[in-house]
C-alpha positions in Angstrom: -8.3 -0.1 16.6 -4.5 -0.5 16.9 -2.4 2.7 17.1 1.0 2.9 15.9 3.6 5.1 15.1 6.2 4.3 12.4 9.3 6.8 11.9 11.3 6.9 9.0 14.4 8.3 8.9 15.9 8.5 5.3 19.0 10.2 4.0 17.2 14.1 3.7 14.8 13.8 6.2 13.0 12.5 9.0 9.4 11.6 9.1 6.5 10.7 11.9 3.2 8.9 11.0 0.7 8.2 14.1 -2.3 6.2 12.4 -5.1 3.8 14.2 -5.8 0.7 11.9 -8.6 -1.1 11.7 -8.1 -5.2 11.7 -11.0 -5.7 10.3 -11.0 -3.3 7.2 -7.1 -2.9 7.3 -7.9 0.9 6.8 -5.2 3.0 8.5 -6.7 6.3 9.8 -4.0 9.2 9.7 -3.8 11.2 13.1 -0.8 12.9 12.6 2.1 13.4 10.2 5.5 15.7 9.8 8.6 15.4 8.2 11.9 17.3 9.3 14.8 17.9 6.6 17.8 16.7 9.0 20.6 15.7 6.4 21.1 12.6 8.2 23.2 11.6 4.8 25.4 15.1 4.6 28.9 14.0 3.7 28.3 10.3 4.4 29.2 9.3 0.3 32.6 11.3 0.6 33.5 10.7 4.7 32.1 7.2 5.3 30.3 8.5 8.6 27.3 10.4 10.0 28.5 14.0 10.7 28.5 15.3 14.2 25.9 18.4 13.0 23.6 15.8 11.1 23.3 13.4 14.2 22.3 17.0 16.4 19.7 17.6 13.8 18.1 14.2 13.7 17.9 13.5 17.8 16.5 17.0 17.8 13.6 15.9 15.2 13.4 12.7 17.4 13.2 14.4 20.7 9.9 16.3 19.5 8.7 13.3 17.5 8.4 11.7 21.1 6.5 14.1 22.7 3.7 13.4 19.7 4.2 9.8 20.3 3.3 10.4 24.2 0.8 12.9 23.3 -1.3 10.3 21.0 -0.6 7.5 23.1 0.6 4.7 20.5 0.6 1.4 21.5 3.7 0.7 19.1 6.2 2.3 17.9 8.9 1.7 15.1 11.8 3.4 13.8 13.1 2.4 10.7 16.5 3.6 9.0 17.5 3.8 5.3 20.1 3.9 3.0 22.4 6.9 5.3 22.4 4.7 8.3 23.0 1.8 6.6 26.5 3.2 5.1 28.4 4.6 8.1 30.9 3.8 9.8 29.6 5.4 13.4 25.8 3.9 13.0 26.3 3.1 16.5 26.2 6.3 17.9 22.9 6.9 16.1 21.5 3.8 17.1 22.4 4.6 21.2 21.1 8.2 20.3 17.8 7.3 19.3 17.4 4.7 21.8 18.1 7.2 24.7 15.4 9.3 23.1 12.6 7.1 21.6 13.3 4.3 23.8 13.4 1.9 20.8 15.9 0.6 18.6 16.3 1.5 15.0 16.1 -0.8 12.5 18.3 -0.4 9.9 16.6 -2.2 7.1 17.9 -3.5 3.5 17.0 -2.0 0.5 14.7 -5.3 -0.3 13.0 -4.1 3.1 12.5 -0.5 2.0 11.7 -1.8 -1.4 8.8 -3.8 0.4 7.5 -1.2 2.9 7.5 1.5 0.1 5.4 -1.0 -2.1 2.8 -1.7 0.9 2.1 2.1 1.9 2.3 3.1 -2.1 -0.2 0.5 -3.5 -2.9 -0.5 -0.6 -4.9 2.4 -1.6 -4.3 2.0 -5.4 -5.1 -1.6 -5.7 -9.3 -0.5 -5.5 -8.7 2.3 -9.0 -9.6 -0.4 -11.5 -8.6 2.2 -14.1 -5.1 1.9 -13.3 -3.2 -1.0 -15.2 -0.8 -3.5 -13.5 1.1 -4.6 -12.6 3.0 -1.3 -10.9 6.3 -0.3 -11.1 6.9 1.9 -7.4 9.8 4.2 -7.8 10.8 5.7 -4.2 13.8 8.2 -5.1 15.3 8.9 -1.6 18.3 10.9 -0.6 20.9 8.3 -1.1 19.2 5.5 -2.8 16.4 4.8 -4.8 14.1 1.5 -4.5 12.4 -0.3 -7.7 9.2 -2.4 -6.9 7.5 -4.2 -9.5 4.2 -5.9 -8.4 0.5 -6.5 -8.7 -1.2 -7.4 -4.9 2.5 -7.8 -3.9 6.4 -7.7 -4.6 7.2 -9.6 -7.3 10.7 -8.4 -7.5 12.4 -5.2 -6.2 15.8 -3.6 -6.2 17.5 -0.8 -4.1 20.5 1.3 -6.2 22.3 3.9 -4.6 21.4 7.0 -6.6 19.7 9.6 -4.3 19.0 13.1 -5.1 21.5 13.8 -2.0 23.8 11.6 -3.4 24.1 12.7 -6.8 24.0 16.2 -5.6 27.2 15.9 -3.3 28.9 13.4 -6.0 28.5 15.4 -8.3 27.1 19.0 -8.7 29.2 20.2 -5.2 32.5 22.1 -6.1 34.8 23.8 -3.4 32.1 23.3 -0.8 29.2 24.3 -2.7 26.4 23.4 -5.0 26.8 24.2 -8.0 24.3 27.5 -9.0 23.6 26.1 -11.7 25.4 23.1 -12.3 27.2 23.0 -15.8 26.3 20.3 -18.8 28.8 18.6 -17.8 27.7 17.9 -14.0 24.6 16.8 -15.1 26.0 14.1 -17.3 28.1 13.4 -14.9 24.9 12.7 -12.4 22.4 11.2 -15.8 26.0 8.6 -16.3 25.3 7.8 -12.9 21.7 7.5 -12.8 21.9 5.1 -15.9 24.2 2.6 -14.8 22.0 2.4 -11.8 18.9 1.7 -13.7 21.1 -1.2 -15.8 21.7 -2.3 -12.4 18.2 -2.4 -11.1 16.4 -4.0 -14.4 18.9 -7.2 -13.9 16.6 -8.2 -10.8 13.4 -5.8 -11.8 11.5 -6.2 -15.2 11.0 -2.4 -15.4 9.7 -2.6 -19.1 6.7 -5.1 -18.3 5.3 -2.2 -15.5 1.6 -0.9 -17.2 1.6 1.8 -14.0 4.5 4.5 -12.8 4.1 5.0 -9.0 6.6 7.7 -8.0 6.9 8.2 -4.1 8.9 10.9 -1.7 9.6 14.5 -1.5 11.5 14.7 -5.2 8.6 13.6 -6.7 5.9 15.3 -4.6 7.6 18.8 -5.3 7.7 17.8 -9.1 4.0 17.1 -8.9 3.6 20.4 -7.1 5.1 22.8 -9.2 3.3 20.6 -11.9 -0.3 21.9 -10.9 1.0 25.6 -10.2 -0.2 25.1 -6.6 0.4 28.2 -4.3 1.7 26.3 -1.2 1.8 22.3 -0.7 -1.2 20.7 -0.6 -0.6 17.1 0.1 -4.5 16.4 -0.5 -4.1 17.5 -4.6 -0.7 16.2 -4.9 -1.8 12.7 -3.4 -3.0 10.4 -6.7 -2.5 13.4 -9.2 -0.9 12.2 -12.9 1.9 14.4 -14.3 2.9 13.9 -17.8 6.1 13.3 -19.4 6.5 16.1 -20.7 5.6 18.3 -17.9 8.5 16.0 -15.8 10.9 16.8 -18.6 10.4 20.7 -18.7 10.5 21.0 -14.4 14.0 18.9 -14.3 15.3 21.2 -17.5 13.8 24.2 -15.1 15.6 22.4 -12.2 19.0 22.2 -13.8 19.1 25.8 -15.3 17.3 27.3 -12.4 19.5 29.5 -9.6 19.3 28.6 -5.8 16.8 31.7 -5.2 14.9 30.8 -8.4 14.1 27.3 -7.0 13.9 28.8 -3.2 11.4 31.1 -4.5 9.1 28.4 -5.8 5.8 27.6 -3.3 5.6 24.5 -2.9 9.6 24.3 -2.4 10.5 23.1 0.8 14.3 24.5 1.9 15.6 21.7 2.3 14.7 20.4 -1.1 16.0 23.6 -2.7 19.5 22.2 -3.8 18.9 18.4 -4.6 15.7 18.9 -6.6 17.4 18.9 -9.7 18.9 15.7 -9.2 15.6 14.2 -7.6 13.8 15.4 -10.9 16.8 13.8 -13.1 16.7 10.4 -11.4 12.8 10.4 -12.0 13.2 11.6 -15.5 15.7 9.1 -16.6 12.9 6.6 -15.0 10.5 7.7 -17.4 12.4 7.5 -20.3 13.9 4.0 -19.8 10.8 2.2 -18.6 8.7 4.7 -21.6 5.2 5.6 -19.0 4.1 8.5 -20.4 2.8 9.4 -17.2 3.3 9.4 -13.1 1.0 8.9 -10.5 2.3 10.4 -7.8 1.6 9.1 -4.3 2.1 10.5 -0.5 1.9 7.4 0.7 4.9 5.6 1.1 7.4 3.7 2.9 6.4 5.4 6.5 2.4 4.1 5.7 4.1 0.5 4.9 6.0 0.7 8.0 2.7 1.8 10.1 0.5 -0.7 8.6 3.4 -3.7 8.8 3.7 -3.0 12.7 0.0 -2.6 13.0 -0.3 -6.1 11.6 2.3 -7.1 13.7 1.3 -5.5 16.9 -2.9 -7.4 16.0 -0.9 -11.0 15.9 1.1 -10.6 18.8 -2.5 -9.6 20.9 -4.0 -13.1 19.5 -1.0 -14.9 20.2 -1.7 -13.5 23.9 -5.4 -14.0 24.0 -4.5 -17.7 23.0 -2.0 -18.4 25.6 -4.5 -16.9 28.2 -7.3 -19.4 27.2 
């Protein structure tokens, strides 16, 4: 077994995944997993640059994301950074920041990269349902961009646009400082102009309309699938593979839009820090169905962090035969 740890630190939120992975299977065996909301990307569309507040939040989330990493005892680590990061003006100072802490450098990856990471992590597990027609089309809606993948054992073409449900919130459905509670029609055609040019954008490189499977990934659509099966909490273990309609997409978005803060706050499965960019999220995902026609999502919790552990764990097994080579 080879034990890593992949961190991925998006636009919303931070997240840890400590897996063992077996060389010979290429199984990766979950040991521990978390996520922080940390607003990484607060302000970065309007400013240009990571706010003071938002770095805090994120080295804090690092700092005790180390001390699992020590505690666990992984071999490797990796720390990969998306679309916020990969905008600002001061990434430096996050960079020396999460060096001092983790003692590794981020890598602040393209959106091919992402694209290719949220592919792996989405479709290693999927690739055994025979039932399930190819080749997929794996949608990861993030906070400030969103990543197309179309693809059968692997990538065949892939595209990252900026349209986030951060993003689109702060673009769009923020006014004198606040988010809009609830937005008007107007804001929300506002963010569905947006959301459309971007999917122009992505099917010039992605063939969205030859996709026979819908893979939606990260916390937008996870909540979505949630409040889809009326569960009282989140339970990742129900959410994981479940299929939500069309229809039931298009009724939680319009629920979304009209909703107030505490209406949406009050939902279980609502995490707080979701509670003002869902209806975006839900938009972008919505929009995704109705250009590309699936009648259906299969939601998955695996993602770009389980691309990023099983990508370093492959890595990690080659560089220990190089070794056992050059010792011969």
């Amino acid at each position: 077994m080879t034990r890593v740890a992949g961190i991925d630190c998006g636009t919303n939120s931070i997240r840890l995944l400590v897996a063992d992975w077996d060389p010979a299977t290429g199984e990766l065996t979950e040991l521990d997993r978390r996520m922080t909301v940390v607003r990484l990307g607060q302000g970065v569309d309007r400013t240009g640059r990571l706010a003071p507040e938002a770095l805090e939040r994120t080295f804090a989330a690092c700092r005790d994301y180390a001390a699992v990493i020590e505690e666990f005892g992984a071999e490797r680590v990796r720390f990969v950074a998306t679309s916020a990061s990969r905008d600002a003006e001061n990434r430096d100072d996050f960079v020396r920041g999460v060096v001092e802490i983790l003692g590794v450098e981020p890598e602040v990856i393209s959106g091919d990269q992402e694209a290719e990471f949220s592919f792996t992590g989405a479709t290693r597990e999927l690739a055994a349902h025979e039932h399930l027609e190819r080749p997929f089309l794996v949608v990861d809606i993030g906070g400030g961009s969103t990543e197309f993948v179309v693809g059968d054992d692997r990538v065949q073409a892939a595209r990252s646009v900026d349209v986030g449900c951060v993003r689109m919130t702060e673009r769009h459905l923020v006014v004198d400082g606040a988010v809009s509670d609830p937005p008007t029609e107007e804001q929300v055609a506002a963010v569905r102009a947006d959301i459309e040019a971007a999917l122009d954008l992505a099917s010039e490189t992605v063939p969205l309309a030859e996709a026979r499977t819908l893979v939606g990934l990260a916390g937008s659509v996870t909540t979505i699938a949630g409040i889809a099966l009326g569960l009282p909490e989140y339970r990742s273990s129900q959410i994981h593979h479940s299929r939500i309609s069309y229809e039931q997409v298009r009724e939680i978005t319009g629920r979304m839009l009209t909703a107030t803060h505490d209406e949406r706050a009050a939902i279980p499965v609502m995490h707080p820090g979701r509670v003002d960019v869902i209806g975006a999220g839900a938009l972008v995902l919505l929009a995704v169905m109705e250009r590309t026609g699936a009648s259906e999502v299969v939601v998955s919790e695996h993602d770009i962090l389980d691309g990023i552990a099983i990508k370093t764990a492959e890595e990690a097994e080659a560089d220990k035969r190089r070794s056992g080579l050059q010792n011969r």
